[in-house]
C-alpha positions as CSV (number, residue, x, y, z in Angstrom):
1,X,0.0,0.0,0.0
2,X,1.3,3.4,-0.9
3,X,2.4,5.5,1.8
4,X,-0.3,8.2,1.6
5,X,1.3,11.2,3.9
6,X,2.2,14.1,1.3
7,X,5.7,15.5,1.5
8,X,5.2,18.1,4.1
9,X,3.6,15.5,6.7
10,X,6.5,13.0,5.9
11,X,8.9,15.8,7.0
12,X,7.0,16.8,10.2
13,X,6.7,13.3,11.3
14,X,10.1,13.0,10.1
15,X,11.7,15.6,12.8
16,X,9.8,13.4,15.7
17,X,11.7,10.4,14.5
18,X,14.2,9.4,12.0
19,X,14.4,10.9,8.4
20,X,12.2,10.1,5.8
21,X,13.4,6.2,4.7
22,X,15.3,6.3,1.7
23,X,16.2,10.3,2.0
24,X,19.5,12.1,3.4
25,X,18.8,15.1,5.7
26,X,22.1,16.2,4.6
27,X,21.4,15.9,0.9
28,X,18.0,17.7,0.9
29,X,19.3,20.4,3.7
30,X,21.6,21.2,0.7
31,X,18.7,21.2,-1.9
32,X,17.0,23.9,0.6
33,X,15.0,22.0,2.6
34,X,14.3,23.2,5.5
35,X,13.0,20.6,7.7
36,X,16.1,18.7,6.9
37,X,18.0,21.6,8.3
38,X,16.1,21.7,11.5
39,X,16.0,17.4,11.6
40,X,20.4,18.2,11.6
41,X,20.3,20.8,14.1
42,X,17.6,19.1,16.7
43,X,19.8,15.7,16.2
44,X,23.2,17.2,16.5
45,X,22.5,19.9,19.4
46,X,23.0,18.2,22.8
47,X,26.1,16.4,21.2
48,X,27.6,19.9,20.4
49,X,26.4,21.3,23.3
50,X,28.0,18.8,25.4
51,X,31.3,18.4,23.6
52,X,31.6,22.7,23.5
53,X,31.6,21.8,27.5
54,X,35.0,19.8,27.2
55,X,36.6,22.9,25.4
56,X,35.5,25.4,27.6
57,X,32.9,26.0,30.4
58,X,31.9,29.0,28.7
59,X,28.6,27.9,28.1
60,X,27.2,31.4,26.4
61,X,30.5,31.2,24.4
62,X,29.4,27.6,23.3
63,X,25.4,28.6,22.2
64,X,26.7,31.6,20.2
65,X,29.1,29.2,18.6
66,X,26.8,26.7,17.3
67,X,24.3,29.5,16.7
68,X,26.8,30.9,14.3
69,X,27.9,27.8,12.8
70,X,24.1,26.7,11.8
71,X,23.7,29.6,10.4
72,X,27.0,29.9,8.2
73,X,25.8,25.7,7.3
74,X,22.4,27.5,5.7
75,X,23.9,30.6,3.9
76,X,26.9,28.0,2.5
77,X,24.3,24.7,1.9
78,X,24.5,24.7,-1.9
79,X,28.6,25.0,-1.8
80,X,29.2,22.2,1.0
81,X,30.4,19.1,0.3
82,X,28.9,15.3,0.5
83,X,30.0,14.4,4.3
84,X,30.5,10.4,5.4
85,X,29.9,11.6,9.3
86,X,27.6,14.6,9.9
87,X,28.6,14.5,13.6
88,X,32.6,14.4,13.1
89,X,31.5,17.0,10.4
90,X,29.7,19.3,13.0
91,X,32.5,18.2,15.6
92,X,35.1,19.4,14.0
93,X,33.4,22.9,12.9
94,X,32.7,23.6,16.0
95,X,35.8,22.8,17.5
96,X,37.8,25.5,15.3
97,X,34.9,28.3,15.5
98,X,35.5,28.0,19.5
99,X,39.4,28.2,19.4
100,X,39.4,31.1,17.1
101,X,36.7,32.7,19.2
102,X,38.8,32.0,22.4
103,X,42.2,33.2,21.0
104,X,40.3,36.5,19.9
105,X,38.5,37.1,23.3
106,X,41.8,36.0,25.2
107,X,39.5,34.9,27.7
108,X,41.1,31.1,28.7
109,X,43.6,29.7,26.8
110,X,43.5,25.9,25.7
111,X,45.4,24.9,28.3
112,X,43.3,26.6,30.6
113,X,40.1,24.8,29.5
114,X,38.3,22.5,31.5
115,X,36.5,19.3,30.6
116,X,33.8,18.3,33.5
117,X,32.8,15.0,33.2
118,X,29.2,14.9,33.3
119,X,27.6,11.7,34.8
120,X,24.6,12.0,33.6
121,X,25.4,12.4,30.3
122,X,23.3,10.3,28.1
123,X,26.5,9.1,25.8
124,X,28.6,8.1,29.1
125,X,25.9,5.6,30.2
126,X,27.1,2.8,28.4
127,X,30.2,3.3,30.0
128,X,29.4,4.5,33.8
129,X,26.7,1.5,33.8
130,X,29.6,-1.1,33.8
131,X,30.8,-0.3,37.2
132,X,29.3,-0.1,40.9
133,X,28.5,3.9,41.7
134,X,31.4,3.8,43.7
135,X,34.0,2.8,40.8
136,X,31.6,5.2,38.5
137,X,32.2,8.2,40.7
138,X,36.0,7.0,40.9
139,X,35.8,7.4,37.1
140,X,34.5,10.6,36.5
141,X,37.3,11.7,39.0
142,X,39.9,9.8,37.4
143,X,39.0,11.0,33.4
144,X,39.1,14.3,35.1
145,X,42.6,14.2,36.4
146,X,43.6,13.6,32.6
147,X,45.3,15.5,30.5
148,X,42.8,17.7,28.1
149,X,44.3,16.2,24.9
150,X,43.7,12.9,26.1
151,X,40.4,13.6,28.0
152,X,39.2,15.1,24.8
153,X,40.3,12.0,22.6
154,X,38.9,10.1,25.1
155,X,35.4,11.9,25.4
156,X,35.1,11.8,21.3
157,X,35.9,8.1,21.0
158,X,33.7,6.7,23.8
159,X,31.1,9.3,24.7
160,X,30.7,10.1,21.1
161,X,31.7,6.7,19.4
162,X,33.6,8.5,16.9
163,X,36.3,5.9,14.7
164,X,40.0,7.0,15.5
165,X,40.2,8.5,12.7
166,X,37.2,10.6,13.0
167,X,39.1,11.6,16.0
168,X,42.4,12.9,14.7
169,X,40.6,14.6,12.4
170,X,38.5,16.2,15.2
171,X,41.5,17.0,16.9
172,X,43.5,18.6,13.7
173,X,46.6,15.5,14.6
174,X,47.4,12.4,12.6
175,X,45.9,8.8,13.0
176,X,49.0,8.0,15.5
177,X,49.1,10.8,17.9
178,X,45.2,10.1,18.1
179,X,45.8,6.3,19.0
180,X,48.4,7.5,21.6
181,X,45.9,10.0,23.0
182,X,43.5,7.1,23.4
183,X,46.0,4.2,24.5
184,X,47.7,6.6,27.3
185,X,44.7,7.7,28.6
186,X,43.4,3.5,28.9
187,X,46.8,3.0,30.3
188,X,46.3,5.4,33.2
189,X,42.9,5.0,34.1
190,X,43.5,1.3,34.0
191,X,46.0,2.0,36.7
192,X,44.1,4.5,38.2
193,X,41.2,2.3,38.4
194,X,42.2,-1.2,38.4
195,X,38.9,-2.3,36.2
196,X,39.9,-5.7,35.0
197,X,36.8,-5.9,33.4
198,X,36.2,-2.9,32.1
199,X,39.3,-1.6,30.9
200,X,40.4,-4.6,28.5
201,X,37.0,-4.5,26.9
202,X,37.9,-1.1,26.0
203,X,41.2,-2.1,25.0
204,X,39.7,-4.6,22.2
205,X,38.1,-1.7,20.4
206,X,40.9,0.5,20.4
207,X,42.9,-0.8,17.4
């Protein structure tokens, strides 16, 4: 039986779920459609939100970022490129629109930039669920103590389940400083921690 919704009822029911079946969002954001724009930006928002957060706790900074960078997205739609990853795309927009902003305002440097580990994050679950509340809170602390390259490595390859080269590519290094990021950071929290079951899961996955 043919689906009988007309276009503009696909696309409204669309934004309450997945994209129409058979469509990309990306493709007909280019073409001008606006729904698609707004399916990207409602899908993508509490990601970027919450990865702005591990650049800088500069929350307003953060909004006017993303603000800025959905609206650049719309005036440029019919000049951008066919993306593999809209997230790692998004990601890595973002990433340089808040550096730049933060070496013009001079208001923190990089290393000065903080990256709270939020535990009720709805991408950490996965992760946090695998221990007691005890070793969870032990965590959080101990991916805190990190160091911000490799707590942001970290946060983009197991909060956001982005491939390692997604995130070196994120990050503006090369595949191998990316892995090293990753495989320090396992290394001292598995010391930190002492999660035999946990950690060598992790360790699987990395490579």
């Amino acid at each position: 039986m043919e689906n009988s919704l007309n276009p503009s009822l696909q696309r409204f029911s669309a934004l309450n779920s997945g994209w129409i079946e058979g469509c990309d969002p990306w493709r007909d954001f280019q073409a001008g459609d606006r729904a698609a724009f707004e399916f990207l930006y409602h899908n993508h928002i509490q990601h970027l939100l919450a990865y702005g957060a591990k650049i800088t706790l500069n929350r307003n900074l953060v909004q006017d970022c993303i603000q800025d960078l959905f609206v650049e997205l719309w005036e440029a739609r019919e000049k951008l490129a066919q993306v593999n990853s809209v997230k790692h795309y998004l990601f890595k927009a973002l990433r340089y629109k808040i550096i730049r902003q933060l070496q013009s305002e001079r208001s923190e440097t990089l290393e000065e930039t903080q990256f709270p580990i939020q535990q009720e994050n709805v991408e950490s679950e996965w992760l946090l669920n695998e221990t007691t509340l005890l070793n969870a809170q032990q965590l959080s602390a101990a991916l805190d103590r990190l160091p911000k390259r490799q707590k942001e490595a970290i946060y983009l390859r197991y909060f956001q389940e982005l491939t390692n080269e997604e995130v070196a590519q994120v990050m503006g290094v090369n595949y191998q400083s990316a892995c090293k990021f990753i495989y320090t950071a396992l290394k001292t929290l598995r010391e930190k921690m002492r999660l035999s079951a946990l950690i060598p899961l992790i360790f699987s996955v990395v490579f």
